[in-house]
Every structure is written in C-alpha cells, then in structure tokens.
N, C-alpha and C positions, 0 to 999 in steps of 0.2 A: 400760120403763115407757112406756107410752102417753099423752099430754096431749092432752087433748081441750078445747072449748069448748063441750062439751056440758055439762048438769047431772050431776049425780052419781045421781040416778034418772034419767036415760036413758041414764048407761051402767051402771047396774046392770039395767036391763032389758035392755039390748043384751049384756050380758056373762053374762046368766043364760039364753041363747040359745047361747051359743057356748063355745068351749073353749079360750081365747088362755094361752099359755104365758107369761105376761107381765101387769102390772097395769096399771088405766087410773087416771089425775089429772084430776080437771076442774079447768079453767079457767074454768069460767063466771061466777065472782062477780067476774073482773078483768078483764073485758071482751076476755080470749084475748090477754092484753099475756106472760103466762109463755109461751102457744105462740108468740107471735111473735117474741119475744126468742132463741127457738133456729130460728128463720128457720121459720117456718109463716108463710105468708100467710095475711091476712085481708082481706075485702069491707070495704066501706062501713059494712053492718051486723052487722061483725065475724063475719059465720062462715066458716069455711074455704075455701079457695080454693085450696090449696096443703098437701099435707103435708110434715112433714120427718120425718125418721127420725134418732136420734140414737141409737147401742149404748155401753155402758156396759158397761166390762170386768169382769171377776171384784174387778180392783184398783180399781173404785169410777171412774174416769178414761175419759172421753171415746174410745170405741176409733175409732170414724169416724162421721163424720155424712152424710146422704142430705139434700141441702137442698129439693131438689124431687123427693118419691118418687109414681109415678104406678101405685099398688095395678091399675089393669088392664093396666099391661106387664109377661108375664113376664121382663125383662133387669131388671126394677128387681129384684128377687125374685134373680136373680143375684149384683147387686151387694151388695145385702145380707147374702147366703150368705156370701160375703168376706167383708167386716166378721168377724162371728159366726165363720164361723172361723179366724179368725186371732186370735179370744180366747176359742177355746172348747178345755178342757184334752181331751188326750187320753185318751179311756178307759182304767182301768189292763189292762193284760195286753197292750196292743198294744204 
C-alpha cells in the first residue's frame, strides 16, 4: 500500500495512468500526519519531501521499512527487491 498526501482524485487520476501492483491511501484530509508517522517527511506546507517505503508481509506484519526511498536510485529499487523477497512465497513446483 502506497500513502500519499495527495487527494484521492489525483491519485485516481495518476493510477488510471499507470499499472502499480499495489494500492494507494490518501492522506490528504490529515494534513499527511498518517505518512509521517511511518517516517515520510513533510515541508512546511506539508507535501513530501521524503518517501518511505514500508512492505507488509503475506502475515499482515511489518517485513522492512525503507525510511528515506530515493524512486531515482536504482540501489533503492535493490534494496527493496530484498525486503519483497524474503516475504515473497516460493512458486509451487520450484
């Protein structure tokens, strides 16, 4: 799940663009206090400044968190790969 502090019509427009494996939350009616509470930075006038990335196992529980993820390094995109799988099940037959 993705938490944004964007509105919920600009990430249904921005999501009816694209094809993310994964669902977005806006934050925008609480002034981006739910993104920042799992370590997103926020400006002054609260919009993003910092992403975090948080994976969420199969078992509902916290698999690893990305505090500062920087979407134009691919090593962060590595790191992440980790996370994912080390709670991603093995396909059966292998």
């Amino acid at each position: 799940m993705g938490i944004s502090n964007d509105s919920a019509e600009e990430l249904g427009s921005w999501l009816h663009d694209e094809d993310f494996p994964f669902v977005f939350a806006s934050d925008a009616d609480n002034d981006g206090a739910t993104y920042a509470a799992f370590g997103g930075g926020l400006r002054d006038n609260n919009m993003v400044d910092s992403r975090a990335v948080i994976v969420i196992g199969p078992d509902g529980r916290i698999a690893g968190t990305i505090k500062s993820f920087n979407q134009n390094d691919p090593m962060a995109y590595e790191e992440l790969a980790e996370i994912v799988d080390r709670v991603t099940p093995e396909p059966e037959g292998n």
